[in-house]
C-alpha positions in Angstrom: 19.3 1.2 12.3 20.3 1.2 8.5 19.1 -1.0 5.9 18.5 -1.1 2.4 15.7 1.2 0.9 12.2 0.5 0.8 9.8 0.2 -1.6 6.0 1.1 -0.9 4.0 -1.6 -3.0 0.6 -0.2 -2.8 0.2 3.8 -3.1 -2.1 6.3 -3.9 -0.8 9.4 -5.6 -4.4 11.0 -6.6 -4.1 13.2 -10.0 -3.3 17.1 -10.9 -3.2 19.1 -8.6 -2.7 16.8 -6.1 0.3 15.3 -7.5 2.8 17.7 -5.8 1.2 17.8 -2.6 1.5 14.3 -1.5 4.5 12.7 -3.8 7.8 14.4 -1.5 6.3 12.4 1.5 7.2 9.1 -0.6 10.3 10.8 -2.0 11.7 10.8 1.4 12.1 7.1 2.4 10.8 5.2 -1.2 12.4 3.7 -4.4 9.7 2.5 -6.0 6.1 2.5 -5.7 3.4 0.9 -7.4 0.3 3.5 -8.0 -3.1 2.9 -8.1 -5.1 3.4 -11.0 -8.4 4.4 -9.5 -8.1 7.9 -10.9 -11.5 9.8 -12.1 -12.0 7.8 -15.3 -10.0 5.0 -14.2 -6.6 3.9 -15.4 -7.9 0.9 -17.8 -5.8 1.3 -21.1 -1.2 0.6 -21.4 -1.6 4.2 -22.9 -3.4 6.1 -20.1 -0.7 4.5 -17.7 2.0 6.4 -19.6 0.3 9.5 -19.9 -0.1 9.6 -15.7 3.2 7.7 -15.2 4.8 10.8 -17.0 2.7 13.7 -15.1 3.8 11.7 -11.6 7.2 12.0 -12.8 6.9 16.2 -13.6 7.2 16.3 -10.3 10.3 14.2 -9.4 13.2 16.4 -9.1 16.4 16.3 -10.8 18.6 14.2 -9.4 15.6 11.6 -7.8 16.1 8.0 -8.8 12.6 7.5 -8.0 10.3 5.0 -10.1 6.8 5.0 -10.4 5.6 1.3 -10.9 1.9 1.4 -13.1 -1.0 -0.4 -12.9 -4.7 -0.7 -14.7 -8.0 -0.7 -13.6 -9.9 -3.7 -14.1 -13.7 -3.7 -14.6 -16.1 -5.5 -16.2 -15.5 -5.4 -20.2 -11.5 -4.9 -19.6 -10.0 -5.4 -22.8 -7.8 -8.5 -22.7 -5.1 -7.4 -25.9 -4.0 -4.5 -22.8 -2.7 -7.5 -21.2 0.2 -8.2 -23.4 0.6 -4.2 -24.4 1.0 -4.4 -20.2 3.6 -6.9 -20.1 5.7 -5.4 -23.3 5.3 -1.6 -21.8 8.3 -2.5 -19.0 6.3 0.1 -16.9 2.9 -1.9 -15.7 3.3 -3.9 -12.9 -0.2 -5.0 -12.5 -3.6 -5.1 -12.9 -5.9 -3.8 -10.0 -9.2 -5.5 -9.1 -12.0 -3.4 -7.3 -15.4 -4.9 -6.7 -18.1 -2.6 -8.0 -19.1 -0.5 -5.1 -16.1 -0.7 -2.7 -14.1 1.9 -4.7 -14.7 6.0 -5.0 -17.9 7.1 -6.1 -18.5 6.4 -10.0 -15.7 4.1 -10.3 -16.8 1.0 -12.5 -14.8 -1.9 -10.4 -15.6 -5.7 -11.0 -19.3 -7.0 -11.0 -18.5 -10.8 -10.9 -15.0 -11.9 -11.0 -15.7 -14.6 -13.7 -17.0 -12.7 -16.1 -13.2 -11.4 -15.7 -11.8 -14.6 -16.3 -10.6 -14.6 -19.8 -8.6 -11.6 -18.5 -7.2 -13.6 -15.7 -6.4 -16.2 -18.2 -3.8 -13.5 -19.9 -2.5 -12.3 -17.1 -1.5 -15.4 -15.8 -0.2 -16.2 -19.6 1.9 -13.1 -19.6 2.8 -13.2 -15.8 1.4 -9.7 -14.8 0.1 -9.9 -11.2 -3.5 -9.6 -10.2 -3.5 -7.0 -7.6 -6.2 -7.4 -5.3 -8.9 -5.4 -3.1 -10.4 -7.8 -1.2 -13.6 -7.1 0.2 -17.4 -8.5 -1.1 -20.1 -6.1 -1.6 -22.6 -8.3 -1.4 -25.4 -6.5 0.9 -25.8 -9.4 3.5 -22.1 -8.9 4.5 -21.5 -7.7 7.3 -18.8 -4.6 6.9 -16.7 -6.3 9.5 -16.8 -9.3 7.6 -16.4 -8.3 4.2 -12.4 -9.6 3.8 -13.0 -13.1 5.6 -16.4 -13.3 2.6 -14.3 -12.5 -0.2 -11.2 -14.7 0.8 -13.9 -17.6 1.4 -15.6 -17.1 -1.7 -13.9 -15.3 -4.9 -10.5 -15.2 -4.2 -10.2 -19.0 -3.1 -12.2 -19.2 -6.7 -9.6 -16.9 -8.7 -6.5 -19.4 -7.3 -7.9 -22.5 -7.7 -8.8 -21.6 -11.5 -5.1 -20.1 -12.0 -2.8 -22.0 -9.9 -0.1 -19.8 -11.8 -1.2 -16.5 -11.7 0.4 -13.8 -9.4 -1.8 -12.7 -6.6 -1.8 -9.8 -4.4 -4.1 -9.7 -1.4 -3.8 -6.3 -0.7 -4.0 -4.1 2.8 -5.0 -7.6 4.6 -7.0 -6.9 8.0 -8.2 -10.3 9.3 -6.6 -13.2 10.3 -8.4 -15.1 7.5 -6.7 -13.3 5.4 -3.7 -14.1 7.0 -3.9 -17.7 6.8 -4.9 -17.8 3.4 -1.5 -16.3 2.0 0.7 -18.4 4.3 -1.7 -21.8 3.2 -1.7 -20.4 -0.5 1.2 -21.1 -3.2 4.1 -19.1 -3.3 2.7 -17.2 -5.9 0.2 -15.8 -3.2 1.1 -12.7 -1.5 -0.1 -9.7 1.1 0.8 -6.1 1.6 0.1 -4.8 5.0 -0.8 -1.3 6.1 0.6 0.9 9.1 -2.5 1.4 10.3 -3.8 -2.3 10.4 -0.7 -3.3 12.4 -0.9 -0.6 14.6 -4.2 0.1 15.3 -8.0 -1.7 16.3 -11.3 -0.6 15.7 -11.2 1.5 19.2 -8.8 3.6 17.1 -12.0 4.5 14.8 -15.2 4.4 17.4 -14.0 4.7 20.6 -14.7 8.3 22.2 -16.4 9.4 19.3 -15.6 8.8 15.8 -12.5 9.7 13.6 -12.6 9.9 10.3 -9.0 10.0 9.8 -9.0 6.9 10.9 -11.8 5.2 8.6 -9.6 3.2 6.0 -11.0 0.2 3.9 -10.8 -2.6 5.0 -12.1 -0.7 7.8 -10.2 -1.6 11.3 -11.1 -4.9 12.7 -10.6 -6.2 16.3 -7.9 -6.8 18.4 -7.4 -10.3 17.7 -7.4 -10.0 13.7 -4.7 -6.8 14.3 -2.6 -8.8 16.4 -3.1 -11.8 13.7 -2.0 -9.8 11.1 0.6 -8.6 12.9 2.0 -11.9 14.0 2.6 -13.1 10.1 4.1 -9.3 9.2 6.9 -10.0 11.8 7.2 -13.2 11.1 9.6 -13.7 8.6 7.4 -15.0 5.7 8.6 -13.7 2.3 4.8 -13.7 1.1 4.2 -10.3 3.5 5.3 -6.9 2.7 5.0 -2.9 2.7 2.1 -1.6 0.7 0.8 1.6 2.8 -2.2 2.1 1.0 -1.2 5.7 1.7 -4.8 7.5 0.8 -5.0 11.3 0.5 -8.0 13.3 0.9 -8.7 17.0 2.0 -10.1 17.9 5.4 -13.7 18.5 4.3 -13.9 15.1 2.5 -13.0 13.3 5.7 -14.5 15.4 8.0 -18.3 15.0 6.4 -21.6 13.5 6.5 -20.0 11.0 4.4 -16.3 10.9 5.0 -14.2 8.9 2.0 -12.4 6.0 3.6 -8.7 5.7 3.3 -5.9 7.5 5.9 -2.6 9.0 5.0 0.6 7.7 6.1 3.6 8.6 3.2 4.9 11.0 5.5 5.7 8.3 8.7 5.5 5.7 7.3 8.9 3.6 7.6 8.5 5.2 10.9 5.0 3.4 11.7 6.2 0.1 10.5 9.3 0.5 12.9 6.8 1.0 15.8 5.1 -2.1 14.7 8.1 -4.5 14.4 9.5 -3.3 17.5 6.4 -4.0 19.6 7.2 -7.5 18.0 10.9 -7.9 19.2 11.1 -8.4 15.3 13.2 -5.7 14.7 16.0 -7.8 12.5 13.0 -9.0 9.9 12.0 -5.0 8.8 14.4 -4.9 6.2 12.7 -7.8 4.6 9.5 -7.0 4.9 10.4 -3.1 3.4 12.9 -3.8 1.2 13.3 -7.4 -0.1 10.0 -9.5 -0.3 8.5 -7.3 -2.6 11.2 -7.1 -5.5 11.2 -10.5 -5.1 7.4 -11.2 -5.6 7.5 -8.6 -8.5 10.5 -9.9 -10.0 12.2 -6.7 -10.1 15.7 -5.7 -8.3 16.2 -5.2 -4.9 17.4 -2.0 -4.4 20.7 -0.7 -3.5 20.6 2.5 -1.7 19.8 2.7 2.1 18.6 4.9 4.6 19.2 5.1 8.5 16.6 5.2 11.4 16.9 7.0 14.4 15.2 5.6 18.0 14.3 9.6 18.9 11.2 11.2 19.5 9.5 12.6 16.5 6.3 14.7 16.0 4.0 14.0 13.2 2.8 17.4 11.6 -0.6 18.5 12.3 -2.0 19.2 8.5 -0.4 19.4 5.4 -1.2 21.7 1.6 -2.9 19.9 -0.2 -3.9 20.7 -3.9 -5.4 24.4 -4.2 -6.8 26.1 -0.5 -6.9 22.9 1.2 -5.4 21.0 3.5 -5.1 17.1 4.6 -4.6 15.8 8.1 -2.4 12.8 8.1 -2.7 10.1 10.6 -1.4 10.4 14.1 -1.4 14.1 13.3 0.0 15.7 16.4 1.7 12.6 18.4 5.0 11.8 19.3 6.3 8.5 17.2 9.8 6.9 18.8 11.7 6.5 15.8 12.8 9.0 13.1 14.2 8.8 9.5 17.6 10.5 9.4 18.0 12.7 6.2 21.6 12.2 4.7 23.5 14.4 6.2 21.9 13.8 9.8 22.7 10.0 8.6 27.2 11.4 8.1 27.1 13.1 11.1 26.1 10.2 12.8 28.7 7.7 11.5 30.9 10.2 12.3 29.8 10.6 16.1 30.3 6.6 16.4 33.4 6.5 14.7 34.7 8.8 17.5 32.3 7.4 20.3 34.5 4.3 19.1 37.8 5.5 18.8 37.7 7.0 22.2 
């Protein structure tokens, strides 16, 4: 199966040394990427974005047409004159928004989204999309409710109040979620993880619990996965590929307080082949991976492709990450159905066909 290249439009790349660990995995199958900001200070000025945008791009090798796409951080106080610098840079793509509280520890995030308003204002002046985490942290929410709270209360706020602005919903996990994209404008859009059309909450709790498998949103039950599933595959431009690919070592998953997010770079295009298929939806992948978000974005669709193969694969067990540690991927150990073909793997093959034909 060959289509056009992907890009991944929600990514975590962490910071030095880190960087070089995790990066190759989205070199493999990804054009483009747009990276988080949520670095230790946070991302929050045009300026700091160049300065990580270049050390991300120290480690792209010669010959890699790879482009990291930048984003801020925005938190209570954001200055709004970064909003134009954003749109003039060429290189921001988008301004994140964290609640206060859902994001790493120390991370400043958003107190009350309309105290952020004036900065919403800009954005939607200068058409730079608001890039969204969507969970309240209000403390009489229920964590399995926190998306289907947010999406009733601020976000339906935020679009009302800027009919033009660019939204992302990002990493949707609930079929509220769902249904607010398809019901919203067309300048209301999702990205969907691997692991939120894949897997339930039995993934997480059932037989004991796996931290590789806590992600926020946190997994949800069987009827929002399949929910969120159904609007992935279904042919929608407003839904496409944002892994929310999350690094973190061993002993910060495996701990009395294990972060939340699960790592997915290095199977990614793999996962969402599993996901489609299950579908029958096959023929709407490319789309989904390689068309509807250029398009939201504004940006070109790409014009490379890549090739993959319906053969078993196994997902390696742990990988290097940074210095003396290691980072265990999801579905470390299993057998996936599909593979990506590298590009000779990708000749050989035509070739094969050519003659499979010919004969």
């Amino acid at each position: 199966m060959t289509f056009t290249r992907p890009d991944d439009w929600h990514l975590h790349l962490r910071d030095e040394p880190y960087i070089g660990a995790v990066l190759p995995h989205t070199l493999r199958c990804f054009r483009r990427a747009i990276v988080m900001p949520n670095l230790h200070p946070p991302v929050v000025t045009v300026a700091a974005a160049d300065a990580y945008r270049t050390r991300i791009l120290a480690h792209v090798p010669a010959g890699s047409d790879f482009e990291p796409l930048m984003t801020l951080y925005l938190r209570d106080g954001f200055d709004s004159h970064e909003v134009g610098k954003a749109r003039e840079s060429g290189f921001v793509h988008g301004i994140k928004l964290y609640p206060k509280g859902i994001a790493s520890a120390g991370q400043p995030g958003v107190s009350d989204i309309e105290r952020c308003f004036p900065v919403l204002e800009a954005m939607q002046e200068h058409d730079l999309p608001l890039l969204v985490h969507g969970e309240s942290v209000e403390a009489h929410v229920d964590v399995f409710d926190r998306e289907r709270a947010f999406v009733d209360g601020a976000l339906g706020r935020v679009v009302r109040t800027f009919p033009a602005l660019r939204v992302v919903l990002e990493h949707i996990s609930t079929s509220e979620a769902a249904q607010f994209v398809l019901a919203a404008g067309e300048n209301v859009a999702a990205t969907v993880t691997p692991q939120h059309l894949l897997l339930n909450r039995n993934a997480l709790l059932a037989g004991g619990i796996r931290p590789h498998y806590y992600c926020i949103p946190v997994l949800k039950r069987e009827d929002h996965r399949h929910a969120v599933l159904r609007a992935a595959t279904s042919g929608s431009a407003k839904f496409f590929l944002g892994t929310d690919s999350a690094p973190h070592s061993r002993a910060t998953k495996e701990h009395g307080c294990g972060c939340a997010g699960a790592y997915t770079a290095h199977c990614a295009i793999e996962l969402y082949a599993m996901a489609f298929e299950q579908m029958g939806a096959l023929d709407k992948l490319e789309a989904f991976a390689s068309f509807n978000g250029p398009d939201f974005y504004r940006l070109p669709r790409n014009t490379g492709t890549i090739t993959l193969e319906k053969s078993a694969s196994t997902v390696i067990g742990e990988i290097l990450y940074g210095t003396g540690e290691t980072l265990v991927p999801l579905f470390a150990g299993e057998t996936l159905p599909w593979r990506l073909l590298e590009s000779g793997e990708v000749d050989g093959a035509a070739q094969a066909k050519a003659g499979a034909f010919a004969a």
